[in-house]
C-alpha positions in Angstrom: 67.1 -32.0 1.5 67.4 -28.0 2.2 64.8 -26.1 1.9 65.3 -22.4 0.6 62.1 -20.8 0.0 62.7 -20.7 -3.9 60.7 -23.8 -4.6 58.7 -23.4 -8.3 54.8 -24.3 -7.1 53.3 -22.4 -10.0 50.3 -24.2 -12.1 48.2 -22.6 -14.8 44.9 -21.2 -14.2 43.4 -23.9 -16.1 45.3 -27.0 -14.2 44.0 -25.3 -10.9 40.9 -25.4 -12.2 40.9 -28.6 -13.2 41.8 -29.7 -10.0 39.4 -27.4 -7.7 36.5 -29.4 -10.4 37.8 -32.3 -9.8 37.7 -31.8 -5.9 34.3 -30.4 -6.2 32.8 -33.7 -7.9 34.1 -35.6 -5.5 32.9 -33.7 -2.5 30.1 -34.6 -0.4 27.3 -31.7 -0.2 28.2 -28.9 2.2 32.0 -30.1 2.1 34.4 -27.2 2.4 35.9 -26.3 -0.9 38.5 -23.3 0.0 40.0 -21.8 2.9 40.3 -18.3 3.2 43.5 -16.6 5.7 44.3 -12.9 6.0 47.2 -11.4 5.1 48.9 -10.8 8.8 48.2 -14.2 10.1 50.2 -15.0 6.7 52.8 -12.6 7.5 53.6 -13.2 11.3 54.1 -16.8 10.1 56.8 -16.1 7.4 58.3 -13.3 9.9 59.6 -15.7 12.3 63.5 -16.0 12.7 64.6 -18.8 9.8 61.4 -19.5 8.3 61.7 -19.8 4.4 58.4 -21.4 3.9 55.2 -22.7 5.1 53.6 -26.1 5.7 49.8 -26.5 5.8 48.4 -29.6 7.5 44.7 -31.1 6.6 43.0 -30.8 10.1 39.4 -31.7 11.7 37.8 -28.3 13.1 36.5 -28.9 16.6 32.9 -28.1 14.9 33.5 -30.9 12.8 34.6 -29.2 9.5 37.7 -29.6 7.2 40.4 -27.0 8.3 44.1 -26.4 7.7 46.6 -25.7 10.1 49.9 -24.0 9.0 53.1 -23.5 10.5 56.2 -22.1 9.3 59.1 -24.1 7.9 63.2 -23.8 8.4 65.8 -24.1 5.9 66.4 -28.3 6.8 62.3 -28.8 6.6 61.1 -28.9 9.6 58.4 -27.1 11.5 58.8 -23.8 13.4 56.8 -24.7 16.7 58.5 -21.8 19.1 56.6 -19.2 16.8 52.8 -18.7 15.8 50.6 -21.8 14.7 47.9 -20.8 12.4 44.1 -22.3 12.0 41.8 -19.2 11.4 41.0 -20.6 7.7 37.8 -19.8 7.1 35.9 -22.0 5.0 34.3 -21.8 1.7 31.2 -22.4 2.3 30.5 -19.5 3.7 33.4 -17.3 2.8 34.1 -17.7 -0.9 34.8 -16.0 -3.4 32.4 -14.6 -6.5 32.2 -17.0 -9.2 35.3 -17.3 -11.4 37.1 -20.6 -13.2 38.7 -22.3 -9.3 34.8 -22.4 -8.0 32.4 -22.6 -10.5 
């Protein structure tokens, strides 16, 4: 399969909703719920040469929380591992967002 960074991943605001709820419900107290990345880390991914996309993989923090590690992604699929490798997600809890229909 070829990948070329056009991929529909749209959902309504209500299905994401939905679907943060239903994560929530199932959560243990004090799991993380979000993941928060600035914009640069975002961009120096996507800037490397050939990258049409990103992949994010589910990760254990080495303080024991759920993280995500991302890394860029060529046209055939696969993983860009000459360029940047990101994990500064910061979690929600503590860094999330004011209330609104994906956390409350």
């Amino acid at each position: 399969m070829e990948y070329a960074g056009k991929e529909e991943h749209g959902i309504s605001l209500a299905e994401a909703a939905k679907m943060t709820k239903a994560h929530r419900s199932a959560a243990a107290p004090g799991d993380v719920n979000a993941h928060y990345v600035g914009r640069e880390a975002v961009e120096a991914l996507l800037k490397q040469p050939g990258c049409v996309g990103l992949r994010f993989y589910h990760a254990q923090h080495p303080k024991g929380h759920h993280t995500l590690v991302a890394v860029g992604v060529d046209k055939a699929g696969s993983d860009l591992h000459q360029g940047p490798i990101c994990e500064q997600f910061h979690p929600c809890p503590p860094y999330c967002s004011a209330a609104n229909p994906l956390n409350s």
